[in-house]
C-alpha positions in Angstrom: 14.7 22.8 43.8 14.5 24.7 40.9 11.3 25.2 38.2 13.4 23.6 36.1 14.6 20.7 38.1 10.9 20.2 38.6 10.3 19.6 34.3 13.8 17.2 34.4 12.3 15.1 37.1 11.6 11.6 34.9 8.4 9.5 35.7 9.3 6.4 37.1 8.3 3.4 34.9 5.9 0.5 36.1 7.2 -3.1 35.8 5.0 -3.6 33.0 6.9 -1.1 30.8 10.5 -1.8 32.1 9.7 -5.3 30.6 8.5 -3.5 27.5 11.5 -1.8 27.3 13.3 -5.0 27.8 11.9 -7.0 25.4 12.8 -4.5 22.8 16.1 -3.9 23.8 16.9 -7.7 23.0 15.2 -7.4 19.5 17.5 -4.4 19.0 20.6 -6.7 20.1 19.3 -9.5 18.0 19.0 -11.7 20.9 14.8 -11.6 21.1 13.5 -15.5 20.9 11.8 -16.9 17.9 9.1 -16.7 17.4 9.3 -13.1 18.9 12.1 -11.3 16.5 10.0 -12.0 13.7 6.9 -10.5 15.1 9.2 -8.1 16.4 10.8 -7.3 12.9 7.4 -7.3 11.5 5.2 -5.2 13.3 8.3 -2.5 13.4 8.8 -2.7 9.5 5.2 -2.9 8.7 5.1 0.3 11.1 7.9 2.3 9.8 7.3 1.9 6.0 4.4 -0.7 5.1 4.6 -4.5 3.8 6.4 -3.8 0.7 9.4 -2.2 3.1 9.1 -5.3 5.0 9.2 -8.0 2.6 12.1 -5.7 0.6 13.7 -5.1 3.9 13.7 -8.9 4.6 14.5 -10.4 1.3 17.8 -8.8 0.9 18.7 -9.3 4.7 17.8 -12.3 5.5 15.2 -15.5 4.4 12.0 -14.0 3.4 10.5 -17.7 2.8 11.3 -18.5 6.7 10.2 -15.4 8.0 7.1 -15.7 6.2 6.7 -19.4 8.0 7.2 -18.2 11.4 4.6 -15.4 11.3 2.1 -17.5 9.3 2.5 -20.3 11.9 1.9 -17.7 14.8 -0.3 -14.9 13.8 -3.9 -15.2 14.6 -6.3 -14.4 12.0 -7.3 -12.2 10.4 -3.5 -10.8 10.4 -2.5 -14.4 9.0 -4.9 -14.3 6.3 -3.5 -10.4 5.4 0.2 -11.6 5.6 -0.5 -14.6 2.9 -2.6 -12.6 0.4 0.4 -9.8 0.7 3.2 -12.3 0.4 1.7 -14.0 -2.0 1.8 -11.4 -4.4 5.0 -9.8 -3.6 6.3 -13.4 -4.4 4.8 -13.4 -7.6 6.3 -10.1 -8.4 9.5 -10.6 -11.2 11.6 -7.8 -9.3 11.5 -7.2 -6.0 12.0 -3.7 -6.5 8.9 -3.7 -8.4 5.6 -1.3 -7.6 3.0 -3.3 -9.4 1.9 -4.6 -6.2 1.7 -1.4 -4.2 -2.0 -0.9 -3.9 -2.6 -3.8 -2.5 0.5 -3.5 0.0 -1.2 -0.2 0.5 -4.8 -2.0 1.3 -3.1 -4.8 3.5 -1.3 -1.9 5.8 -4.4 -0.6 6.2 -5.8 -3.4 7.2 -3.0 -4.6 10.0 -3.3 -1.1 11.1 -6.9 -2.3 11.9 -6.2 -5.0 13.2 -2.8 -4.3 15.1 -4.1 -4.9 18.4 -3.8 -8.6 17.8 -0.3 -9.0 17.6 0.1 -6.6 20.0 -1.2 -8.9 22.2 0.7 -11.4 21.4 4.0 -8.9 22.1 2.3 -8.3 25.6 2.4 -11.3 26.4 6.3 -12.5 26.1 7.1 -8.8 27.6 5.5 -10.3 30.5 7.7 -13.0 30.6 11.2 -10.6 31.0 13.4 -10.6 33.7 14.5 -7.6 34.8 
């Protein structure tokens, strides 16, 4: 074996992250179970660009109104709490492409940044429940 068959060798992944892996793999094929794909969709959009990207991201593909429902049925506070105050005004908003809001968007990223961990959690959870 060479030095740099040593560096190639790949660490084999626990059970715990195979079911990770898993879980997101049937987000990505849009086959992840409700209420999962929207935590799924959210924490990944919120992640990648912020709330506005997600509700802007969500009203144009799909039902921002139902979305909304889900998660605000299923987060645990304090993210529930964050999601209405941010939805809430992006609804109000005349365009959707507007920036009046983005301070606020900014202040409520911040704040599921924060507080992450919970819905984390809850992700943790239904990765446990993969098969493999």
């Amino acid at each position: 074996m060479g030095i740099f068959d040593f560096f190639a060798q790949k660490k084999k992944l626990t059970e715990a992250e195979e079911k990770w892996n898993r879980m997101w793999q049937l987000w990505a094929e849009g086959q992840a179970a409700a209420p999962y794909a929207q935590l799924m969709n959210y924490e990944a959009e919120v992640n990648n660009g912020g709330h506005s990207q997600y509700f802007f991201n969500t009203a144009n593909c799909g039902d921002l109104k139902a979305e909304t429902q889900v998660l605000l049925s299923v987060l645990p506070e304090p993210l529930r709490s964050n999601l209405q105050r941010c939805y809430e005004a992006f609804s109000g908003q005349e365009d959707i492409c507007d920036d009046e809001n983005d301070a606020l968007f900014e202040e409520c990223d911040d704040f599921f940044y924060v507080h992450e961990r919970l819905l984390m959690e809850l992700l943790e959870d239904y990765a446990r429940t993969m098969q493999l």
